[in-house]
C-alpha positions in Angstrom: -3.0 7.5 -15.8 -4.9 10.2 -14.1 -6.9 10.4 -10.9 -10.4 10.3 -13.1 -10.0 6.9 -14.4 -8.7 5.6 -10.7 -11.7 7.1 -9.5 -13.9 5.5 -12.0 -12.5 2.5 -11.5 -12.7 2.1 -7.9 -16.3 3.7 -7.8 -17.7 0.9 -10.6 -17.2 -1.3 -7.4 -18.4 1.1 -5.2 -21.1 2.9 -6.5 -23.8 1.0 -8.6 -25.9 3.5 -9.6 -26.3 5.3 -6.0 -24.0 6.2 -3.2 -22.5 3.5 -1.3 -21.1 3.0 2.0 -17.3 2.8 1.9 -14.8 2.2 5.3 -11.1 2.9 4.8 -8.2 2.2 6.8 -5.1 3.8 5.6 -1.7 3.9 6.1 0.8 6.5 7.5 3.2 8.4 5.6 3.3 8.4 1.9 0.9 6.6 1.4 -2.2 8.7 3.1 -0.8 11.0 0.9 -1.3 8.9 -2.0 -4.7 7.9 -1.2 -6.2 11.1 0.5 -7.1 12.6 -2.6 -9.0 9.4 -3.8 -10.6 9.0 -0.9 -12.0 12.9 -0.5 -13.3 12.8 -4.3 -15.5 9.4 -3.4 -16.7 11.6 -0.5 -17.6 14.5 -2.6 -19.3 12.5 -5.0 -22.0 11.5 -2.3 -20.8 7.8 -1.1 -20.7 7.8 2.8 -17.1 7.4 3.4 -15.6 6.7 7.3 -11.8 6.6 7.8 -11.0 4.7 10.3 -7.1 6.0 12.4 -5.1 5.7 15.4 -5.7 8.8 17.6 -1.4 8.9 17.8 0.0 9.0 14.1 2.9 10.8 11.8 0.2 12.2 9.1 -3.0 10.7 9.2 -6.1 12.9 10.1 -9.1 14.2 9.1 -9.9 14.6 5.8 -12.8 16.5 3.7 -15.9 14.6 2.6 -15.6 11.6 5.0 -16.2 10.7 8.3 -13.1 10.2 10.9 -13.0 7.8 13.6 -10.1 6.9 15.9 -8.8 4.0 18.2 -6.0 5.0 21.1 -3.3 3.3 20.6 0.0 2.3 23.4 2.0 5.7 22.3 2.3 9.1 22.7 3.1 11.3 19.5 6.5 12.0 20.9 7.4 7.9 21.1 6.4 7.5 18.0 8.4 10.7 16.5 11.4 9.1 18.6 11.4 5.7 17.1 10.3 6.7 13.5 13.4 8.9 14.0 15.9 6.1 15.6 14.4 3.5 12.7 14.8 5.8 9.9 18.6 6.6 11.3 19.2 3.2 11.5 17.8 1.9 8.0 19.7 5.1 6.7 23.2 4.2 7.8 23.2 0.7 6.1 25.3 -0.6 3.8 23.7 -1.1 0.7 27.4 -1.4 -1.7 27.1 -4.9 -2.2 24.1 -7.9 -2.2 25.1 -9.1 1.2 24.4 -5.8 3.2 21.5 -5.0 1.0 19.6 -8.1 2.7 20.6 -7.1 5.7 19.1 -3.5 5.1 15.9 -5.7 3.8 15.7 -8.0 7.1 16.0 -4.4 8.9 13.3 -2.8 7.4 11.2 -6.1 7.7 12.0 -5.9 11.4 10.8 -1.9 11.9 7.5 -2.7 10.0 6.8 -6.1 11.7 6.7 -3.7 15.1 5.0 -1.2 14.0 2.1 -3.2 12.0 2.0 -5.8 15.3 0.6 -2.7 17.7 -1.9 -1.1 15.3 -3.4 -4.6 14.7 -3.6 -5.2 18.6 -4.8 -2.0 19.5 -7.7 -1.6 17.2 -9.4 -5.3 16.9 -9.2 -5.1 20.5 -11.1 -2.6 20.9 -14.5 -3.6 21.2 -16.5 -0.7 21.4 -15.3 0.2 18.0 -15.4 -2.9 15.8 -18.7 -3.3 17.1 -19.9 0.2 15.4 -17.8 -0.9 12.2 -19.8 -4.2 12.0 -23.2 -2.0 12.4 -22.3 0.4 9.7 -23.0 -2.3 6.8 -20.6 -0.9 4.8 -20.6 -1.8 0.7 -16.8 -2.2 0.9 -13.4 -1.4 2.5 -10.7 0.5 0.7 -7.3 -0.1 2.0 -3.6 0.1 1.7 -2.2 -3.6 2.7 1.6 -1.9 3.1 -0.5 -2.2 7.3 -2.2 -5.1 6.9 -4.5 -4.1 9.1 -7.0 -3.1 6.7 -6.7 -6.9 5.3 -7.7 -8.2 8.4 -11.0 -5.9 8.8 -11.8 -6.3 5.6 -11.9 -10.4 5.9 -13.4 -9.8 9.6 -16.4 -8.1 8.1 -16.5 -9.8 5.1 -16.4 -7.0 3.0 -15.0 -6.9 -0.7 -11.7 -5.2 -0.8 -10.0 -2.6 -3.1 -6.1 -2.3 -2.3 -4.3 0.8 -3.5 -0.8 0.2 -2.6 2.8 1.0 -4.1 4.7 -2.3 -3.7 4.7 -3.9 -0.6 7.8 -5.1 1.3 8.2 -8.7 0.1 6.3 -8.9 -2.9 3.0 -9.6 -1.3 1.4 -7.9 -3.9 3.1 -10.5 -6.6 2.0 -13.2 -5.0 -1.7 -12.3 -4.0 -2.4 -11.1 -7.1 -0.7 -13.7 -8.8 0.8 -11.8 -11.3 3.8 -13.4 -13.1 6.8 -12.2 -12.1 10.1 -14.8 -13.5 13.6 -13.8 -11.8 15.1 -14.0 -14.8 13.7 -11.2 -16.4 12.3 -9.5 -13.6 14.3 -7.9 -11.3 13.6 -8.3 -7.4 12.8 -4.8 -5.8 15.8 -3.6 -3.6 18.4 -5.3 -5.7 19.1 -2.7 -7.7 19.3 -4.4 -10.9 18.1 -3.5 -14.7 15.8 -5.9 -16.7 18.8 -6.3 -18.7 20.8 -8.9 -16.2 24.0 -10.4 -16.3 24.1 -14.4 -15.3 25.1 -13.6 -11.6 22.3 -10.7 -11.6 20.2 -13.4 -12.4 21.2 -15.8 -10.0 21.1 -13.1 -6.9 17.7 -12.3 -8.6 16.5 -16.1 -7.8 18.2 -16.3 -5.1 16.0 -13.1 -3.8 12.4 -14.7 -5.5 13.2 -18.1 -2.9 13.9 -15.9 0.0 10.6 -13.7 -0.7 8.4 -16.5 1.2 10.4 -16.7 4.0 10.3 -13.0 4.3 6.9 -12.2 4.4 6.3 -15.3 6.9 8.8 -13.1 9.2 7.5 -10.1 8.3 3.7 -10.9 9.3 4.2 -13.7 12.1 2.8 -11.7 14.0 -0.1 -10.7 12.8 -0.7 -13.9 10.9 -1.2 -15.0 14.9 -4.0 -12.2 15.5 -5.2 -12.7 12.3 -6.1 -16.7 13.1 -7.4 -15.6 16.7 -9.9 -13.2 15.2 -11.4 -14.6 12.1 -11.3 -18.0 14.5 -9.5 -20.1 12.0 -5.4 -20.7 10.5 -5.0 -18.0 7.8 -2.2 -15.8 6.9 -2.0 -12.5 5.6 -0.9 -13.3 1.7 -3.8 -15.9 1.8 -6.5 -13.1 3.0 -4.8 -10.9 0.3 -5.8 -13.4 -2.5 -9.8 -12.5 -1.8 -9.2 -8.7 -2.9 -12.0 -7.9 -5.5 -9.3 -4.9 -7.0 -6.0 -4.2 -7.0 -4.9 0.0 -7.7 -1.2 0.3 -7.8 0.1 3.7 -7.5 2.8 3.1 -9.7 3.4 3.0 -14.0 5.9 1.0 -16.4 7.7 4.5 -17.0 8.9 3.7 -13.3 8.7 0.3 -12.9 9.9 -2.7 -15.6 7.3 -3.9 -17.5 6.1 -7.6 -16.6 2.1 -9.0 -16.7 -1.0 -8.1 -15.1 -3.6 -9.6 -13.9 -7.1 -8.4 -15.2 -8.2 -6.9 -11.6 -4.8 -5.2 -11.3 -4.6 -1.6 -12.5 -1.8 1.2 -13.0 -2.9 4.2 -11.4 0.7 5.7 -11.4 0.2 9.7 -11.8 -2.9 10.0 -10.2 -1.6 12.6 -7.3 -0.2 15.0 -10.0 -2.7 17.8 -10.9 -3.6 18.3 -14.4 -0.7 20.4 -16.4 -1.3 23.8 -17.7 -0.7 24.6 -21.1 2.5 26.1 -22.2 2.7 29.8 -22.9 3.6 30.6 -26.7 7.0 31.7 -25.3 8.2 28.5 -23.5 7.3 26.7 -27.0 9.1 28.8 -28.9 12.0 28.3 -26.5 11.7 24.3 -26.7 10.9 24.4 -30.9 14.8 25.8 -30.8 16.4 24.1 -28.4 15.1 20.8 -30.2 16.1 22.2 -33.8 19.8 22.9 -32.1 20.0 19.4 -30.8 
């Protein structure tokens, strides 16, 4: 799907005929990179659009059309550098030959992100000063990658309607707050490495997997689930804020991905960083007319 009908989509929330008001909080790596170009097009197109970053981060920073605003946060650039280094070394170097040591791989990327998501939730909802200008803003909506859940928290804080774009999220979050379908037996469990065509032990591991997906995510955001509760002044969790998102855009596409159901406010946006292809010179379709007549 191209980046026009992502845009579309997420601008019919947006934008009803005017600009609207839009605060984003991203997250690092990838997936800026996935959502920068979506995010400067909504700019360009007239909406008022304030990203919202931690002053210390691997890739996130300003970006054209919007408006940047950052939070310090307990690390230099170097720290971070260092232990993005140390984590990626260590998730790296594990055994992933057999089902055993791929959990353990699993638990250890659980345990990197459950860190790492813990300060950024501290450091900015602490921090008066600016929550108090995001609460003035008034903004229409938030746009937001739950991978940080971060963005989920805000979002509910300010009781704004939410658009995710994400790209799977670490123990099937996205599965269960959407409440898509998704039956072990013919859907495989990311990071098991299996087909949709699964023998009877794939299937069982595969189950196995689904009932340990719970207790994952209740490791994964214990933490936050704790801030979350202290800020919006009553018990929630993560997954159950999750539920309230008006839109779901998954960077991702059943080329890639095993085909299972959808929910009618989740939508494949897979593609959408690619620019559009251009045509083929007369001489490369020559070339590929014969190689296919050859074949």
């Amino acid at each position: 799907m191209t980046l026009h009908l992502g845009l579309v989509l997420s601008l019919c929330l947006v934008v009803s005929c005017r600009a609207g008001k839009l605060l984003v909080i991203p997250a690092d790596g990838s997936h800026w990179t996935g959502m920068k170009p979506l995010v400067e097009e909504l700019g360009r197109r007239g909406n008022q659009v304030v990203v919202v970053i931690p002053e210390v981060s691997g890739s996130l920073g300003p970006s054209e059309h919007t408006i940047t605003l950052t939070y310090p946060v307990p690390y230099t650039r170097t720290q971070l550098q260092t232990i993005q280094r140390a984590n990626l070394d260590t998730i790296m170097a594990s055994d992933t030959s057999n089902d055993i040591s791929r959990m353990w791989s699993y638990y250890q990327t659980l345990t990197v992100l459950r860190n790492y998501t813990r300060n950024n939730c501290d450091s900015l909802l602490s921090n008066q000063d600016m929550m108090q200008t995001l609460r003035e803003q008034a903004f229409d909506a938030i746009l937001t990658d739950p991978f940080e859940p971060l963005g989920v928290i805000v979002g509910a804080l300010l009781s704004l309607p939410a658009i995710y774009i994400q790209n799977g999220l670490p123990c099937g979050t996205d599965l269960e707050a959407s409440q898509c379908p998704s039956p072990p037996s013919y859907t495989p469990g990311r990071f098991t490495h299996f087909t949709d065509h699964m023998t009877l032990r794939q299937r069982s591991v595969n189950f196995l997997w689904a009932l340990l997906r719970p207790l994952a995510c209740r490791y994964l955001y214990s933490d936050v689930n704790v801030i979350a509760s202290e800020i919006l002044g009553r018990e929630t969790t993560i997954p159950e804020l999750m539920k309230k998102a008006s839109l779901w855009l998954e960077r991702n596409d059943f080329t890639f991905e095993f085909p299972r159901p959808l929910m009618p406010n989740l939508v494949m946006i897979g593609g959408m960083n690619f620019e559009e292809p251009n045509e083929l010179p007369e001489v490369a379709i020559m070339l590929l007319l014969i190689t296919v007549l050859h074949l």
